[in-house]
N, C-alpha and C positions, 0 to 999 in steps of 0.2 A: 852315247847311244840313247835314243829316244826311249820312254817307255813303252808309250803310247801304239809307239813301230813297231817294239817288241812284241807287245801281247798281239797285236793284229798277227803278228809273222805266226807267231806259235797255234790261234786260229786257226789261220790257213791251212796249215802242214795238219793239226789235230785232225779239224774237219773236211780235208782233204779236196777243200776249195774254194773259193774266191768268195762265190753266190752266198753259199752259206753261212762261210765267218761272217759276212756284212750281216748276214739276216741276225747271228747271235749278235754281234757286238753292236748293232743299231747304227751300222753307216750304210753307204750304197757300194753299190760292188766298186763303183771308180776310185772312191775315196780308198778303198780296200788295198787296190790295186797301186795309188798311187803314195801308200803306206810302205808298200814293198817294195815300189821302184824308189824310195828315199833312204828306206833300210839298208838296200845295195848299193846304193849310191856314196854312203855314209861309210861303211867297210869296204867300199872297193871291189864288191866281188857279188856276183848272181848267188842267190840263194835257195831261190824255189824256180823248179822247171813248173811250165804254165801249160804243158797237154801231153801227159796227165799231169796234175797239181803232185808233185815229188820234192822233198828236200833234196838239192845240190848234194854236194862234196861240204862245201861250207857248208852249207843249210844243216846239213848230218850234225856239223861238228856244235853250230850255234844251239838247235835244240836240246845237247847236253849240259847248257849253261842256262835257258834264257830261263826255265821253272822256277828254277833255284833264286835266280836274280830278281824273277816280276815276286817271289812269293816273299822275299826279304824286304821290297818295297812293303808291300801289303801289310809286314808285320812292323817296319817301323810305324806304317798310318795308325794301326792298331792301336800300338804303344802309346803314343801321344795321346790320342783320342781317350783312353782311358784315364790321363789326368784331368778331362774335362766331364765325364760319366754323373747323370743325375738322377738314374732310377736306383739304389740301391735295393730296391724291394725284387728284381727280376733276376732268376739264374737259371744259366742253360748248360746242364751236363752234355756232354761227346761221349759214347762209348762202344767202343768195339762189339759185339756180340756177347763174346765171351766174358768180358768185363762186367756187364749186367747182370750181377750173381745177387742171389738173397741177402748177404749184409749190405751190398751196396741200398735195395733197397730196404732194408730194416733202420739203415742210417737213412733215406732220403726220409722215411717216416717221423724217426726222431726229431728231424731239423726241423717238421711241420709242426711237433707237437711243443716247439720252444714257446709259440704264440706269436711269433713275427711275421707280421704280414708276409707272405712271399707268393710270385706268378713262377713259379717255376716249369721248367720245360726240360724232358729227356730226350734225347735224341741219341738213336744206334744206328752207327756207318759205319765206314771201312775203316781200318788203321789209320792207312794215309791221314784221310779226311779227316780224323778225331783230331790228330797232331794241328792239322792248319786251320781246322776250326779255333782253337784255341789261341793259336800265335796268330791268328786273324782276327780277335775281338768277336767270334761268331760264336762260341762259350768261352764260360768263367772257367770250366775246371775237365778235363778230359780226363777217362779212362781205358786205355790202351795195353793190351795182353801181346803175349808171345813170351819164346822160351829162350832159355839160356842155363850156362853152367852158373849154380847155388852162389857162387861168389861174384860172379861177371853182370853188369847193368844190361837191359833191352840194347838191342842198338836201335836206336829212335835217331831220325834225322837230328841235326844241328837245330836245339831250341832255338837260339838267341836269347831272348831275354827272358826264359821261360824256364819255371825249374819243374823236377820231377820226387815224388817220393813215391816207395814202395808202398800198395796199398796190396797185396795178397799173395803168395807162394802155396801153389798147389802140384801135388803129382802131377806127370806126365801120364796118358793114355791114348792107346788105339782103338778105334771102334770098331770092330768085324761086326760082318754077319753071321747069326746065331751056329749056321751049320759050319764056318769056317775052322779047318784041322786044330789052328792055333787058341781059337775063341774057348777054349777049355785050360788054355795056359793059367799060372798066376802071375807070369810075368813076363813080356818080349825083349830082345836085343833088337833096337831100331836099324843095324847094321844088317838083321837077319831076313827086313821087309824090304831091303833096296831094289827089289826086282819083282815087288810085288807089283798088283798095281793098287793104284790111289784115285782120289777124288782131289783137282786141284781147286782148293775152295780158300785162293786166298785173305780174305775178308772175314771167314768165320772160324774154319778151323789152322793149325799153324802151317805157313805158306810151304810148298813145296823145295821153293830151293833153299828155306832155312832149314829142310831134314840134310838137305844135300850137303850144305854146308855145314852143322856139326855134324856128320856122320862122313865127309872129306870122301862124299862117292858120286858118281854123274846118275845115281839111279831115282829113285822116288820120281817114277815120270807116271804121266795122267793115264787112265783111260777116260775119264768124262769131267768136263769143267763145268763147278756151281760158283755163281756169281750170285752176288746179293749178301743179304744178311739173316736170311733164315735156319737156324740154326735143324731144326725141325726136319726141314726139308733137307737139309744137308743128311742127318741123321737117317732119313725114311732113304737116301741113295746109296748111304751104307751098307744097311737093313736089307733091303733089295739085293745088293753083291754087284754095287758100280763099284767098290773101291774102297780103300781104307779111307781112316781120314784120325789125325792126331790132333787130341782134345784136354781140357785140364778134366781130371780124373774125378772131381765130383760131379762139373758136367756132365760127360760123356754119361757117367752113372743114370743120369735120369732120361738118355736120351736110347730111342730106338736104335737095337744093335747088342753088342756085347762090349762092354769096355776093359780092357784089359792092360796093366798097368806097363807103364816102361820101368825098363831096369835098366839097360844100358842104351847110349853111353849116360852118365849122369845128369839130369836136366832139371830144370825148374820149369813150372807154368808159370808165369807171374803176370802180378798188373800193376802198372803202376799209374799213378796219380801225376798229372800235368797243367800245372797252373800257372797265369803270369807273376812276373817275379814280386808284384803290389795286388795282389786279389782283393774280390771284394768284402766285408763281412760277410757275409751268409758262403761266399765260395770260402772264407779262410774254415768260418764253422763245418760244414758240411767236409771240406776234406779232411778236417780233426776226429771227425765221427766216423770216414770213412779208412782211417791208418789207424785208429783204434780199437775198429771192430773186430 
């Protein structure tokens, strides 16, 4: 299977047309087209209907593999590429929202004040993103949040060649608005909001079907979706009374709203640290200041 066919296919189906994947991926719409009829051609079977642009039957089943597949290419190009790397003076953090806490910066300060040259660069996006920036060569060192039981790792995709240390464990919290009945509690049962409603703010604060899933219930459903990384603006929709929204507990502290601690079921906030498995000096320093802080 070509790669090449692949990412055009996945294109296609993302931007939900012909025209447009050629205009991203810099071909003409023929070439686009005749990506597709090679790709089918290749499997034996149609893949994309052409009015309206729709994944098939197969096509369903192939874009549950092809992400997976073009972003392990990507990561072996990575890999290699990094044994030939000749700026060592450059580092690019990935971080979640919530991972960008004050020790992270008080470490990134530290690393400045070693005296080694460094062009460094921060950068805050979505989980996802943090994870394949990093197993892409696009940063040295990621940090990525979410919760789990005290003893139990993030479930982070399949690194590859990429490892992870813990770099923070903090409370669990919910954010109410200040008049909300509970927002005078000192502590909630996350089983007790399942029919509340919520803010689905996968990116910033913890996604909704990770409540669903440790709390083993189909509830934690939206009333208003926030996209992005603005943690602020997430906070001021809380504030307002669009929704709860589950946050690490010093966070939330600082942010507009009430934050109010979890108590059951048991959870961690955590963040952990994501780097490839030969980082570079300033990434191996800076993540030592960041698991020590």
């Amino acid at each position: 299977m070509d790669p090449h066919l692949l990412r055009t296919f996945v294109a296609v189906l993302d931007h939900r047309s012909f025209s447009t994947a050629a205009a991203a991926l810099g071909y003409t719409q023929s070439a686009v087209s005749q990506h597709i009829a090679a790709l089918e051609a290749d499997l034996g079977t149609r893949l994309v209907e052409r009015r309206p642009v729709a994944p098939t039957p197969a096509g369903t089943r192939l874009m549950e593999h092809a992400p997976a597949l073009l972003l392990r290419l990507d990561v072996a190009r990575a890999d290699i590429a990094r044994l030939h790397r000749t700026d060592p003076t450059r580092l690019t953090l990935a971080c979640s929202p919530a991972a960008l806490t004050p020790s992270v910066a008080q470490a990134l300060a530290r690393l400045h004040g070693t005296g080694h040259p460094l062009d460094l660069e921060v950068r805050v996006t979505g989980r996802e993103t943090v994870t394949e920036d990093v197993l892409t060569g696009r940063a040295d060192l990621g940090l990525v949040d979410g919760v789990a039981a005290p003893s139990d790792p993030l479930p982070l995709p399949d690194l590859g060649p990429a490892t992870t240390r813990v770099a923070a464990e903090e409370p669990l919290a919910v954010l109410f608005p200040g008049g909300h009945p509970l927002a005078r509690r000192r502590s909630v049962r996350l089983a007790d909001l399942s029919q509340a409603q919520w803010i689905d703010a996968p990116d910033t604060a913890v996604p909704l079907d990770r409540l669903r899933a440790v709390c083993r219930t189909d509830g934690f459903r939206p009333r208003i979706r926030h996209r992005g990384t603005d943690l602020h603006g997430l906070a001021a929709l809380a504030a307002a009374g669009h929704g709860l929204a589950a946050l690490p507990l010093p966070l939330a502290a600082t942010l507009a709203g009430t934050a109010v601690p979890v108590q059951s079921p048991r959870l961690a906030h955590r963040t952990e640290l994501v780097h490839p498995a030969d980082p570079t000096d300033p990434a191996s320093r800076l993540a030592d200041l960041i698991c020590r802080a």
